[in-house]
C-alpha positions, 0 to 999 in steps of 0.5 A: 510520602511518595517518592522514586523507590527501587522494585524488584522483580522476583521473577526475572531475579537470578540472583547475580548479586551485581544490585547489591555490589551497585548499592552504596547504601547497602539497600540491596541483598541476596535472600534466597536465592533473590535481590530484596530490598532491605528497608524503604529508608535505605534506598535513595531512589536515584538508581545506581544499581539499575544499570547492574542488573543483567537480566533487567529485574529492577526499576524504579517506581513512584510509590508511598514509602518513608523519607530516605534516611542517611543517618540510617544508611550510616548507621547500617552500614558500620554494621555491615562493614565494621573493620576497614579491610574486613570482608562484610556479611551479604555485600563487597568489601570495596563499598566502604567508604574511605577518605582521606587516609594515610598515604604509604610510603612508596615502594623501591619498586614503584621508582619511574624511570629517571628515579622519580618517585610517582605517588597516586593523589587519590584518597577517596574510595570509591570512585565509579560514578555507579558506587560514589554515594550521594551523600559521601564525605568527599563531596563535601566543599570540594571540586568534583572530577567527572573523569572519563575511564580513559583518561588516566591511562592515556595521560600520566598527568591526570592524577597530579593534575586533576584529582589533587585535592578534589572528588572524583567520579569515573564514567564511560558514557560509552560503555557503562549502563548510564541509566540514572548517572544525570539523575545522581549526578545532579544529586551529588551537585546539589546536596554538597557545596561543590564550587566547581565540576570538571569533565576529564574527557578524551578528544574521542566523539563518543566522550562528548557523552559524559559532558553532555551527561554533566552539563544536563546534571547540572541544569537539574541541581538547580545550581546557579553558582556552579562552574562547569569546566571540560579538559579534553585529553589527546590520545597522544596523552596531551591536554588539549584545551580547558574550557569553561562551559555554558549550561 
């Protein structure tokens, strides 16, 4: 069949290694010096690590290649990553998925001050938009958070009151190398029952990016059924308004 697949240029290559950390499907690794491919059936053809590469080595391209095989990915991917904290052959121990795990306890230290204890209600790794897989068991039947990076900084609420119970996808329509988030976006919308996505955006101009990028995601996933929320933060840490959007 033709379908999108990622090449590589050999000659531009300088071996960095950032595609095969940007790879959540292990599709990428270091051969002599350079990025290779694999295998065809790892790769998904949605781009993520385009946007890793600072030399401008790869891209992707329409050609004859076999089916995208997510049994595979898993499959090759307990392989490479057998142990939870082990580091892996070839690859970044922080790729591995996780979800859903045990919540330690909180440390003495960890106590806020008036002696309230803040925990994190985080239980996916990983969370940048570039590593999520398309496929990852997180997405599956829950709301999406497309949270922007500075969010959680500016507001201590956002992790109570936004990714309780729900995925998440960190982005900077600002800073990252978006080549490919609207297509992997729409991707992640359409393949996982997710009932509603909300934008956590700052009330900064340059922010609007990362609702625009998920208003277009979710006119692609060809979803009619998808509620589409944007809760601008204020600088001051406030939220400002939640609003239903039109896509």
């Amino acid at each position: 069949m033709k379908r999108k697949i990622i090449e590589i240029d050999e000659e531009k290559c300088n071996g960095c290694g950032n595609c095969v950390t940007g790879c959540a499907e292990g599709a990428l690794q270091i051969v002599n010096g350079k990025a290779k491919l694999v295998s065809d059936v790892f790769c998904d053809g949605l781009g993520a690590c385009l946007g890793e590469c600072p030399v401008g080595a790869l891209t992707i391209v329409e050609r004859d290649a076999p089916e995208f095989d997510e049994a595979a990915v898993e499959n090759h991917l307990g392989k490479t990553l057998p142990k939870p904290h082990a580091p892996p052959t070839g690859g970044c121990p922080g790729m591995q998925i996780r979800f859903g795990e045990q919540k330690k306890s909180v440390p003495p230290e960890s106590v806020a001050v008036g002696g309230q204890v803040i925990r994190s209600e985080l239980n996916q790794w990983p969370t940048q938009l570039h590593l999520v897989p398309v496929s990852a068991p997180f997405f599956k039947n829950r709301e999406l958070v497309v949270l922007s990076t500075c969010a959680p900084s500016a507001s201590p609420d956002v992790n109570w009151r936004f990714i309780r119970g729900r995925a998440i996808a960190i982005a900077c329509p600002k800073l990252d190398r978006t080549e490919g988030y609207v297509e992997k976006m729409a991707a992640i919308l359409s393949s996982n029952g997710i009932p509603k996505v909300i934008v956590v955006r700052m009330e900064v101009p340059c922010c609007g990016g990362l609702t625009m990028m998920v208003k277009e995601a979710a006119r692609r996933s060809g979803r009619s059924d998808l509620l589409v929320e944007e809760a601008t933060i204020g600088l001051d840490g406030e939220l400002r308004e939640t609003k239903i959007l039109e896509v």
